[in-house]
N, C-alpha and C positions, 0 to 999 in steps of 0.2 A: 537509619530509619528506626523508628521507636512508636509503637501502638499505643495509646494512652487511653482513649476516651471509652466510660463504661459501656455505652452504647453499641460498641462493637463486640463486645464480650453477653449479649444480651440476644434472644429470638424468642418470636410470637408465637404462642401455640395455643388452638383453641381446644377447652380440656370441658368435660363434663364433670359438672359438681355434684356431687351425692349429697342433700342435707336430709336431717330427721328428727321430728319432735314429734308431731304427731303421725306418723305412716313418712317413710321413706318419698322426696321426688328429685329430680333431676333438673338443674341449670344449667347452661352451657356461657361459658363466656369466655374469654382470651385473658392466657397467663403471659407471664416471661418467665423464661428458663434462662438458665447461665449456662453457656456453650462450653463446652472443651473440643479441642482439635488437638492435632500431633503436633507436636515440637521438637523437630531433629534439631540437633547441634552437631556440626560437622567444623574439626581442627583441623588445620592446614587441609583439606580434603580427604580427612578421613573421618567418617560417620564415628558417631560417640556415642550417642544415647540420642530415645525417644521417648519425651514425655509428653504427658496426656494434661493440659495446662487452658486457662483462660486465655484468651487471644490480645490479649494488652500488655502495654509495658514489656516486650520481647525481645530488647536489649537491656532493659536490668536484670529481667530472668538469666538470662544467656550468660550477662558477665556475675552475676551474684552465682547460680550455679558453679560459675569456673572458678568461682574465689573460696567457694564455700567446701568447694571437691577437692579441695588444693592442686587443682588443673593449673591455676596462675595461681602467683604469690601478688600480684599488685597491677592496677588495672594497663599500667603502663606494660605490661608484657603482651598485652592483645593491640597488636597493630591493625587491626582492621575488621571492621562486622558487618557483614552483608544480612538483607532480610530476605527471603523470596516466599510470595507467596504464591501455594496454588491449591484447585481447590481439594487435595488430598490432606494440607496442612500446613504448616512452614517451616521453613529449612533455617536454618541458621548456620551462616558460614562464619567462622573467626579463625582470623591471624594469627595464630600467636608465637613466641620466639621460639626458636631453634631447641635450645635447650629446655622448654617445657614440654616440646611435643615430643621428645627423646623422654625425657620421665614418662610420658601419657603414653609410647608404644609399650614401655615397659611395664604399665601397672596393666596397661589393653593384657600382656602376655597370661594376666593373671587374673582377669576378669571374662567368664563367658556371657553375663548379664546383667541388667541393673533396672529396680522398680521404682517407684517412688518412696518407700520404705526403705531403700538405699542399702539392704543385705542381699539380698535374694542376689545367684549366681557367684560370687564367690567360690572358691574351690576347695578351702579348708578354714576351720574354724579361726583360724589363729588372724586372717584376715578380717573375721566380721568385723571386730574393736578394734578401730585405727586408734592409734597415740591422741591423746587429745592436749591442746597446748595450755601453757597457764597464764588467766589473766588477771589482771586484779581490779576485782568488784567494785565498786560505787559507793558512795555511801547513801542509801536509799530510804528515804521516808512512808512510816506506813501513808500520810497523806498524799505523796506524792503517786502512790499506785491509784488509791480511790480516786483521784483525779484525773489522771487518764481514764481511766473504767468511765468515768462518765464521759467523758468523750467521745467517748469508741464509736457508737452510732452513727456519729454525725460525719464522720470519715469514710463507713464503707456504704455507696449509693448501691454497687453491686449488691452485696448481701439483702440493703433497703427494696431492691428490685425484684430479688429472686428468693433469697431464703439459701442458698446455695454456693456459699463462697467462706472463703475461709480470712482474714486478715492480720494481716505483721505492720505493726506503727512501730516507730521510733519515738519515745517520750524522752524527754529533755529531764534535769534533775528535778524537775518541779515538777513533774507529771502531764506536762504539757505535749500535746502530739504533733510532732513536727512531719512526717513523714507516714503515709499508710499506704500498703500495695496487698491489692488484692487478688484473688485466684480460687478457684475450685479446688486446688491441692494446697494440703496447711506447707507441706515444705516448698513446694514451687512461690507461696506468697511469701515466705521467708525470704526465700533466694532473690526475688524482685525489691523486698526491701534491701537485699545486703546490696544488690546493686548500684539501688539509687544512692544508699549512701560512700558509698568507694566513687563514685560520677563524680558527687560533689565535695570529695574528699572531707567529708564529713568527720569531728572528734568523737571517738568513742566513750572516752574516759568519763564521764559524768552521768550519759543518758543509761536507758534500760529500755531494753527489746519487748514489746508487748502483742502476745498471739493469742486468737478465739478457739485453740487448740487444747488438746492434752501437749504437755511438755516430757514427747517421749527422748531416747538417744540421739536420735540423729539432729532434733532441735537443737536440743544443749549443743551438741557437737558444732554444727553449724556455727550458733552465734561463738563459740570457741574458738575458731578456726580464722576469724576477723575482726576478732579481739573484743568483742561485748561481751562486757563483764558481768550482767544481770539479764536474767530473763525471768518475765510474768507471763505465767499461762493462765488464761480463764476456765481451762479443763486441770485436771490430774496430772502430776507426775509419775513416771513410771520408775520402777527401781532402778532400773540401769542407768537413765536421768539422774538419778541423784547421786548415786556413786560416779557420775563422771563429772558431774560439778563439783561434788567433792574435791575431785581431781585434781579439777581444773583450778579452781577458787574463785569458782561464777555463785554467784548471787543465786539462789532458784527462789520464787515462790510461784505457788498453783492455787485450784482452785478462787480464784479470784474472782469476787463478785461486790454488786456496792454493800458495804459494811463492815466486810470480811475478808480474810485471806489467809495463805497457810503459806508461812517462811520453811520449806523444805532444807534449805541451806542456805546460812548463813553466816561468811569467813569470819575470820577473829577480827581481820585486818580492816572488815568493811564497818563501821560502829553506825548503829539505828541514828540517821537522820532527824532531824525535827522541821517541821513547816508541812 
């Protein structure tokens, strides 16, 4: 089972408008708000995490989270996804092999909790910065960013409805938007894009990952972690960000807007694009 349509991710609420030009008055009419509800992920039957998530797309969430946690190495280790819903939230049950859920009691022994920000609970420092892997970068045109940018809009209806969602596209080496998955959390829509494209066993090597976010650590990390080579944030990177692309030999740029952009890093190996 898989939640897709924006509409379910969407509620009516009738709100009081304050305007003022000349003396303050009051309008009333109906908004839309972007929902979040609980999202357990529960492996083999044991409770994992609960995230606070838009209610769509709940099996790319589900499996992009486990690919992007290095829960699973590849989709093929989840044998089976259950969805339940009720109305306190929804459960996510997944299968998965013998020997990934033997790694996941192991790293459980050493984790007491986990946010969306994906440090908090931890036990010792030495754990916040997991290894990050190495990929190699794209070669990437500044036109091909500004092209997607202009895109971006016409992809997320969520955002178009509420003002309140955050979004991760998949741009092709032209800058072209193959893929957008939306969400209230910038990492949750990350995780729903990594999913969709691990579904459709999607190539990495060409495109570049495009988010309405700052490109803090855990972003980088993530697209690292399932081999995207390049990542475009329309916010700020942060320093930890770019010391771990560094790292890595991902691609960064930020602050991306139409006209403009800032190449944070960029490998030797990846040479400026043209088109």
């Amino acid at each position: 089972m898989s939640i897709h349509h924006t509409r379910d991710a969407v509620a009516r609420q009738p709100v009081e408008v304050r305007r003022g030009a000349n003396g303050w008055y009051t309008d009333t009419q109906e908004d839309l708000l972007a929902l979040e509800r609980p999202v357990a992920l529960v492996y083999n039957g044991i409770s994992h995490a609960v995230m606070m998530a838009s209610p769509t797309d709940i099996e790319e969430f589900a499996l992009g989270f486990s690919l992007s946690e290095g829960i699973l190495a590849n989709v093929d280790e989840c044998y089976d996804l259950d969805i339940h819903e009720a109305p306190q939230g929804l459960t996510v049950h997944l299968t998965i092999a013998c020997q990934r859920m033997a790694e996941l009691k192991q790293r459980r022994r050493n984790l007491t909790g986990r946010t969306g920000c994906g440090l908090c609970g931890t036990e010792a420092l030495e754990q916040a910065i997991r290894p990050i892997p190495h990929v190699m970068a794209p070669q990437l045109s500044d036109a091909a960013i500004q092209r997607s940018l202009r895109e971006l809009s016409i992809h997320q209806p969520l955002q178009a409805a509420t003002g309140a969602s955050h979004g991760a596209a998949w741009c092709d080496a032209w800058g072209n938007i193959k893929q957008l998955r939306e969400d209230v959390g910038r990492h949750n829509a990350l995780d729903k894009l990594i999913g969709a494209l691990a579904r459709e066993a999607s190539p990495l090597g060409e495109g570049f990952a495009l988010v309405t976010s700052r490109a803090s650590y855990e972003m980088v990390h993530k697209c690292a972690s399932v081999g995207i080579g390049a990542l475009v944030a329309v916010s700020a990177a942060t320093a930890l960000a770019v010391e771990q692309a560094q790292a890595s030999g991902l691609l960064l740029a930020g602050f991306a807007r139409p006209g403009r952009h800032l190449i944070y890093h960029r490998p030797t190996s990846a040479a400026m694009a043209h088109g």
